[in-house]
N, CA and C atoms as an extended XYZ file, in Angstrom:
219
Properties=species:S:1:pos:R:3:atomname:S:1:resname:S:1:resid:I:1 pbc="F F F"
N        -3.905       23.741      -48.897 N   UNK     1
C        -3.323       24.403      -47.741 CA  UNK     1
C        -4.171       24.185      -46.485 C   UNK     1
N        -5.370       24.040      -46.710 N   UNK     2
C        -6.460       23.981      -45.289 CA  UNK     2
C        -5.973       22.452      -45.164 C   UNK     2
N        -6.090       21.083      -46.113 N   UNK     3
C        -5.940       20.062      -45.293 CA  UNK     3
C        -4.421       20.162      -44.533 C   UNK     3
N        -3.113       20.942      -44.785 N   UNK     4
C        -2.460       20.628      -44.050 CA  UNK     4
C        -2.304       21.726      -42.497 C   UNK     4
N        -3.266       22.514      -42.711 N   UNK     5
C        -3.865       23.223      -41.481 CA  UNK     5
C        -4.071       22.508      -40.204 C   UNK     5
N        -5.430       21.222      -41.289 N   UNK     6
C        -6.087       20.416      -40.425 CA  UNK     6
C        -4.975       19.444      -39.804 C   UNK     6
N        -4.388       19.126      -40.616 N   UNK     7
C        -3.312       18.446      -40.180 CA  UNK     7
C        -2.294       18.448      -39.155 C   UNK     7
N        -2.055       19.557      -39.311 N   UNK     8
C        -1.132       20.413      -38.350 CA  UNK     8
C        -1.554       20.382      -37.037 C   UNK     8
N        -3.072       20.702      -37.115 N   UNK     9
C        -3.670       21.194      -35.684 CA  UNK     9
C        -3.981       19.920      -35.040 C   UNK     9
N        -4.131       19.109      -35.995 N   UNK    10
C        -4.133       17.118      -35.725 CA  UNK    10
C        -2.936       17.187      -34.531 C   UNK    10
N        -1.852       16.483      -34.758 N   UNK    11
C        -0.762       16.794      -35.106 CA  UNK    11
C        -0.390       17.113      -33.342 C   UNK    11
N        -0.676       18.665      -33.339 N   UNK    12
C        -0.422       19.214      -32.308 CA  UNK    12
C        -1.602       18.728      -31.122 C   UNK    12
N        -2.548       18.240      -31.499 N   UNK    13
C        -3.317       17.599      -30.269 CA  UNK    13
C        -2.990       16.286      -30.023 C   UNK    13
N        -2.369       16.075      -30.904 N   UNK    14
C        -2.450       14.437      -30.815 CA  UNK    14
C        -0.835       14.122      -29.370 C   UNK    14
N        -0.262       15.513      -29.801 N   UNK    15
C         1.165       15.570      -29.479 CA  UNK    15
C         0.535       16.163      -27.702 C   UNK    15
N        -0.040       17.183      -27.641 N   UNK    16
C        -1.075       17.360      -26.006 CA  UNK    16
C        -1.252       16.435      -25.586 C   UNK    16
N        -2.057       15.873      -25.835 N   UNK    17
C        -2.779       14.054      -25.515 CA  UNK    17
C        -1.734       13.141      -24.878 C   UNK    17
N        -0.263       13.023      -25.607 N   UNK    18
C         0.161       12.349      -25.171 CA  UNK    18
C         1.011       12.701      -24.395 C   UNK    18
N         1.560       14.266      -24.036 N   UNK    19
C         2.243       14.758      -22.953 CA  UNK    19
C         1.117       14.660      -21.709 C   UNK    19
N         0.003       14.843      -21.742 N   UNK    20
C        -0.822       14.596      -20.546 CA  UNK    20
C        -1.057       13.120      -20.499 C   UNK    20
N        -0.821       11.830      -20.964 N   UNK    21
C        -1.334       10.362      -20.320 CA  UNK    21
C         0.612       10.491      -20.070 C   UNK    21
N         1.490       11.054      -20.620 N   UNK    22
C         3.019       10.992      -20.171 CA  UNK    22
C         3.130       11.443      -18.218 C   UNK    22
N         2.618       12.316      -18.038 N   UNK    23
C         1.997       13.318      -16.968 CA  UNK    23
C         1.490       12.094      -15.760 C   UNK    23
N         0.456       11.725      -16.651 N   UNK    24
C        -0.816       11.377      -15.658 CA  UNK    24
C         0.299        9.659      -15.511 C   UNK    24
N         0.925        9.371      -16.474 N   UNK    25
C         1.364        7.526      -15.891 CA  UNK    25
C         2.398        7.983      -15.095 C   UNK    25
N         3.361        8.945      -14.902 N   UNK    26
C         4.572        9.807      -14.171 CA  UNK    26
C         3.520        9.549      -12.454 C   UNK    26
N         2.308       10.298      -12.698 N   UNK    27
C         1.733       11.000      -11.113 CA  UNK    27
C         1.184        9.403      -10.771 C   UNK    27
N         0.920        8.846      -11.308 N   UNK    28
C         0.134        7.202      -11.326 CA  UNK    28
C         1.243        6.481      -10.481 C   UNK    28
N         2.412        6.473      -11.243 N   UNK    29
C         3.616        5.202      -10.591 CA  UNK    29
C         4.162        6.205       -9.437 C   UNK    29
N         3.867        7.510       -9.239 N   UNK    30
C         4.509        7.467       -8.013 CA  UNK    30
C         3.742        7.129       -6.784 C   UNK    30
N         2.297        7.595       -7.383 N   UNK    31
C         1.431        7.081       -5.905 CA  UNK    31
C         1.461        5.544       -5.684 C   UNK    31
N         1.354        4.866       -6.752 N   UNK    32
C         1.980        3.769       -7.022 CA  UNK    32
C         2.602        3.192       -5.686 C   UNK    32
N         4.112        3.807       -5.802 N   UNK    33
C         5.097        3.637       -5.019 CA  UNK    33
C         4.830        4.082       -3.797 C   UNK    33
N         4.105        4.894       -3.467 N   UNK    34
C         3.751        5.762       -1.903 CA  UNK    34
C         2.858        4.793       -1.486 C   UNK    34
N         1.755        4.186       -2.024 N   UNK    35
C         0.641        3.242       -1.189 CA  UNK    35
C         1.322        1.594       -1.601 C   UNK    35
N         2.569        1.417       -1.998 N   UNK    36
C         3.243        0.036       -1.891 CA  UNK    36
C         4.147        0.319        0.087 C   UNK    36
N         4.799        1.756       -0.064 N   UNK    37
C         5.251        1.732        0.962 CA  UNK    37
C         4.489        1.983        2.295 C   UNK    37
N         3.132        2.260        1.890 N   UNK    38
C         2.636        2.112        3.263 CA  UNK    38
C         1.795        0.881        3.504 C   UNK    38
N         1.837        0.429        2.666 N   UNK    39
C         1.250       -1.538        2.895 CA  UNK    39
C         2.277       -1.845        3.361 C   UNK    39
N         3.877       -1.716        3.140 N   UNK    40
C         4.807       -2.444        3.635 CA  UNK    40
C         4.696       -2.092        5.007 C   UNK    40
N         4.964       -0.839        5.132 N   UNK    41
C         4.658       -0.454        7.033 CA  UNK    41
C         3.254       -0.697        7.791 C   UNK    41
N         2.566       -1.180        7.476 N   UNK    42
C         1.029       -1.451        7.707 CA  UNK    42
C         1.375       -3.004        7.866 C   UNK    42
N         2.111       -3.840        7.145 N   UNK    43
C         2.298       -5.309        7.238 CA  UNK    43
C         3.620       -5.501        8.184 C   UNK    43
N         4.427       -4.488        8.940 N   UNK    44
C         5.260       -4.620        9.781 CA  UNK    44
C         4.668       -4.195       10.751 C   UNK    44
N         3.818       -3.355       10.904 N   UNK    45
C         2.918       -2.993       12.087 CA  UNK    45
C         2.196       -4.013       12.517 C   UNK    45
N         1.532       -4.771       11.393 N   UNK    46
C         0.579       -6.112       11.641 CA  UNK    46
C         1.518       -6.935       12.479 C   UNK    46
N         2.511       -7.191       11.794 N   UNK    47
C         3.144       -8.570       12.091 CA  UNK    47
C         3.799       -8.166       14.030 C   UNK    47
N         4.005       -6.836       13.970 N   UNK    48
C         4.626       -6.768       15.705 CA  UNK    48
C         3.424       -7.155       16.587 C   UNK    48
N         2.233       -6.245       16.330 N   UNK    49
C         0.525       -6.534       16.719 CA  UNK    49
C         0.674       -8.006       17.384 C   UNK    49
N         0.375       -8.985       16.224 N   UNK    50
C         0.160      -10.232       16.425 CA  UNK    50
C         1.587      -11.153       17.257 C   UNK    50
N         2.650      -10.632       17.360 N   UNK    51
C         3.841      -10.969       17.776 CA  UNK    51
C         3.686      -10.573       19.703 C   UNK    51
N         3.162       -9.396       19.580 N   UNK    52
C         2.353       -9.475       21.447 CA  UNK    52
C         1.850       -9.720       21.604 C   UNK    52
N         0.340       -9.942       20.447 N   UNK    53
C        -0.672      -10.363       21.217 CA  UNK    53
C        -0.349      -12.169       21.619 C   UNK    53
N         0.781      -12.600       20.453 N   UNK    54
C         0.814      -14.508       20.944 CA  UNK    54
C         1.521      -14.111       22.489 C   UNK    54
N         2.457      -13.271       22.408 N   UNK    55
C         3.506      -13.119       23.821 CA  UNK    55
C         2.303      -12.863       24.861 C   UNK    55
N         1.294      -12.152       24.826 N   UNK    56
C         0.794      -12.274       26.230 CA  UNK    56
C        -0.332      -13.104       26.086 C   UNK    56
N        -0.530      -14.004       24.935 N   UNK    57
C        -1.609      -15.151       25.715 CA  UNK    57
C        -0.327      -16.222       26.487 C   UNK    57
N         0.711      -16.323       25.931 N   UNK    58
C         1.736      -17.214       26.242 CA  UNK    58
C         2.045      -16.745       27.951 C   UNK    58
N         2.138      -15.619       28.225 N   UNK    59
C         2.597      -15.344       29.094 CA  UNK    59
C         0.995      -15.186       30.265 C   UNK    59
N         0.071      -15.233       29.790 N   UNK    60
C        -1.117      -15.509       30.880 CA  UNK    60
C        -1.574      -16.805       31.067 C   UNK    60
N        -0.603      -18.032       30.073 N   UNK    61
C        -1.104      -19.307       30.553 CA  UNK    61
C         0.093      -19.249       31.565 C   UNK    61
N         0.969      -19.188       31.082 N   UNK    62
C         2.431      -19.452       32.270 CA  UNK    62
C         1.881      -18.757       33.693 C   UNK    62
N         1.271      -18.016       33.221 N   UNK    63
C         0.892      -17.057       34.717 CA  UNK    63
C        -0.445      -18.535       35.314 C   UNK    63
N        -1.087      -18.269       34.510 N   UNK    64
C        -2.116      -19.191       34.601 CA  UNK    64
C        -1.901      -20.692       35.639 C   UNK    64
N        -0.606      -21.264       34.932 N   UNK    65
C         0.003      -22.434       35.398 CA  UNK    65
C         0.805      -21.997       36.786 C   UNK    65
N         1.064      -20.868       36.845 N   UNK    66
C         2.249      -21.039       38.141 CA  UNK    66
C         1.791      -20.392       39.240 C   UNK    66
N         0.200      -19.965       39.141 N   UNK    67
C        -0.379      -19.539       39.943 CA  UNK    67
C        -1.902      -20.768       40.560 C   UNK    67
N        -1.591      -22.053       40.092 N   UNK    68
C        -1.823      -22.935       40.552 CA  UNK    68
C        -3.082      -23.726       39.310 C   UNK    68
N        -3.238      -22.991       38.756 N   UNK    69
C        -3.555      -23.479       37.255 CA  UNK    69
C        -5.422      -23.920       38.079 C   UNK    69
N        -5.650      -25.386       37.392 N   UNK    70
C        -7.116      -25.590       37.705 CA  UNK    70
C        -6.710      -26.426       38.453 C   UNK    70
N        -7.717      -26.304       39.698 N   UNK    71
C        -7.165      -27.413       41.072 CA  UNK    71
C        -9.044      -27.402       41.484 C   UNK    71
N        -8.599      -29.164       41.283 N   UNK    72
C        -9.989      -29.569       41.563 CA  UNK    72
C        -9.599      -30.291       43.034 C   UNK    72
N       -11.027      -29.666       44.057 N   UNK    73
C       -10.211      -30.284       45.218 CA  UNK    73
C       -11.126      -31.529       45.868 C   UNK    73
C-alpha cells in the first residue's frame, strides 16, 4: 500500500511539473509574438529613417547644384 502511495504522490507531481512547463511555453510564445511585433515596427521605423535621410542628402546636392555648385573662377 505505501509503494502505491509513493506512486500516487509520483504521479501527481509529475502531473504539476507538466501543467507548469504547459504554463511557462503558453507565457514564452506569447512574448514570443509581442517582441516579433515590435522588431517588425522597429524595421518599418528603420526603413522610413533611412528613406529621409537618402531624400535629404538627394535634395542638398540638387540644392547644392542649383545654387551654383563648385565654381572655380
Amino acid at each position: 500500500m505505501e509503494d502505491y502511495m509513493k506512486l500516487e504522490d509520483e504521479v501527481y507531481s509529475i502531473k504539476n511539473r507538466v501543467i507548469e512547463l504547459e504554463k511557462s511555453s503558453a507565457i514564452s510564445h506569447v512574448e514570443f509574438l509581442s517582441v516579433k511585433n515590435d522588431l517588425s515596427d522597429i524595421k518599418a521605423s528603420l526603413s522610413w529613417v533611412i528613406k529621409l535621410i537618402i531624400g535629404a542628402l538627394i535634395l542638398a546636392i540638387i540644392g547644392f547644384a542649383l545654387g551654383g555648385g563648385l565654381v572655380i573662377v
